[in-house]
C-alpha positions as CSV (number, residue, x, y, z in Angstrom):
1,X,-8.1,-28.6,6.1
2,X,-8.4,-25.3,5.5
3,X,-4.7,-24.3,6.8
4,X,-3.0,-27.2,5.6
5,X,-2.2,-27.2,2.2
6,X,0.2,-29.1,-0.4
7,X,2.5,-26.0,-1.2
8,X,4.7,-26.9,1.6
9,X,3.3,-23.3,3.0
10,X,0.6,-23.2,5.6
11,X,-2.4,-21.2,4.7
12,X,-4.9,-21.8,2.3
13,X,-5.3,-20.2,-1.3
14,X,-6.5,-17.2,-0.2
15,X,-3.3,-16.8,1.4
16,X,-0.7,-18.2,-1.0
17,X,-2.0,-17.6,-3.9
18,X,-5.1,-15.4,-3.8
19,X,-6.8,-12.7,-1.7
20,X,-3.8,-11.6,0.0
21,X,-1.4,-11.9,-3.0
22,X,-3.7,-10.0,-5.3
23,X,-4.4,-7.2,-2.9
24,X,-0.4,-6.8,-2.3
25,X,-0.5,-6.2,-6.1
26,X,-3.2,-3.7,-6.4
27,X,-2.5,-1.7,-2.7
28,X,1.0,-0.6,-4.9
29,X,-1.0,-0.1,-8.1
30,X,-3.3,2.1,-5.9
31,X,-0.3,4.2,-4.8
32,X,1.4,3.9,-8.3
33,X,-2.0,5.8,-9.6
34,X,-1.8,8.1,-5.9
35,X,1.3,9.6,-7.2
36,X,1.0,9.6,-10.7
37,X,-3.1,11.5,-10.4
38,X,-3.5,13.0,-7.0
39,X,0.2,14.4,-5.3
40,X,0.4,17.1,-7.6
41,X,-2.9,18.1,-6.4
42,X,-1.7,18.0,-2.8
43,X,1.2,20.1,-4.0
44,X,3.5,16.9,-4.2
45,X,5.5,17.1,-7.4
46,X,7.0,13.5,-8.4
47,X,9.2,13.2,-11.8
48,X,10.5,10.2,-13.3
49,X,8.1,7.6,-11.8
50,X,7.9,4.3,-12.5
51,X,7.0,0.8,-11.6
52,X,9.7,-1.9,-10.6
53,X,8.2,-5.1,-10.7
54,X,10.4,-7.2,-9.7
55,X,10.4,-5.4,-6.1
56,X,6.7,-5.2,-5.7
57,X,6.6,-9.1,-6.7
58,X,9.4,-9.5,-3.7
59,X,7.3,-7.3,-1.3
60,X,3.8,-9.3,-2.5
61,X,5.9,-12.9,-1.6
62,X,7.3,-10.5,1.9
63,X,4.1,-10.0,2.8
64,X,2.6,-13.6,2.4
65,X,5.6,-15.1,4.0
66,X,5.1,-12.9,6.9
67,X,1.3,-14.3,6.9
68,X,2.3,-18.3,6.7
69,X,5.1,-17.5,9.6
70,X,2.4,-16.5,11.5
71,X,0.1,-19.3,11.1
72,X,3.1,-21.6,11.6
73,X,3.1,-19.8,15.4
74,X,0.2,-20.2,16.4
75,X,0.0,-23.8,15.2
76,X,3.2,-24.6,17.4
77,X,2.1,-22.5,20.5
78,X,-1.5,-24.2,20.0
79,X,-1.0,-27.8,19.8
């Protein structure tokens, strides 16, 4: 099925490995661009900006894990 997958991690690839991952990535790069283009024009000055991968990878994997624990509820509280 759909939610049932052989990662060990419920949810599908949209979930684990796709959709949800990929738009982790690019709502930071979004913001990345925000305040390196548009806060100055909003009279917000940011200096010495820069991207720390390895924490937006661990928020990306936050934000899945979050997901999966979900689905994992309602599996359990729908049986």
């Amino acid at each position: 099925t759909v939610c049932v997958e052989r990662r060990g991690k419920l949810g599908g690839t949209c979930l684990n490995v796709g959709c949800i991952p990929s738009k982790s990535l690019l709502h930071n790069s979004h913001l990345y661009h925000q305040a390196q283009h548009d806060f100055a024009n909003r009279g917000i000055k940011v200096s010495g900006l820069e991207i720390d991968l390895g924490t937006m990878m661990q928020q990306k994997e936050k934000s899945v894990d979050q997901l999966t624990k979900g689905i994992e509820m309602l599996f359990k509280a729908n049986k």
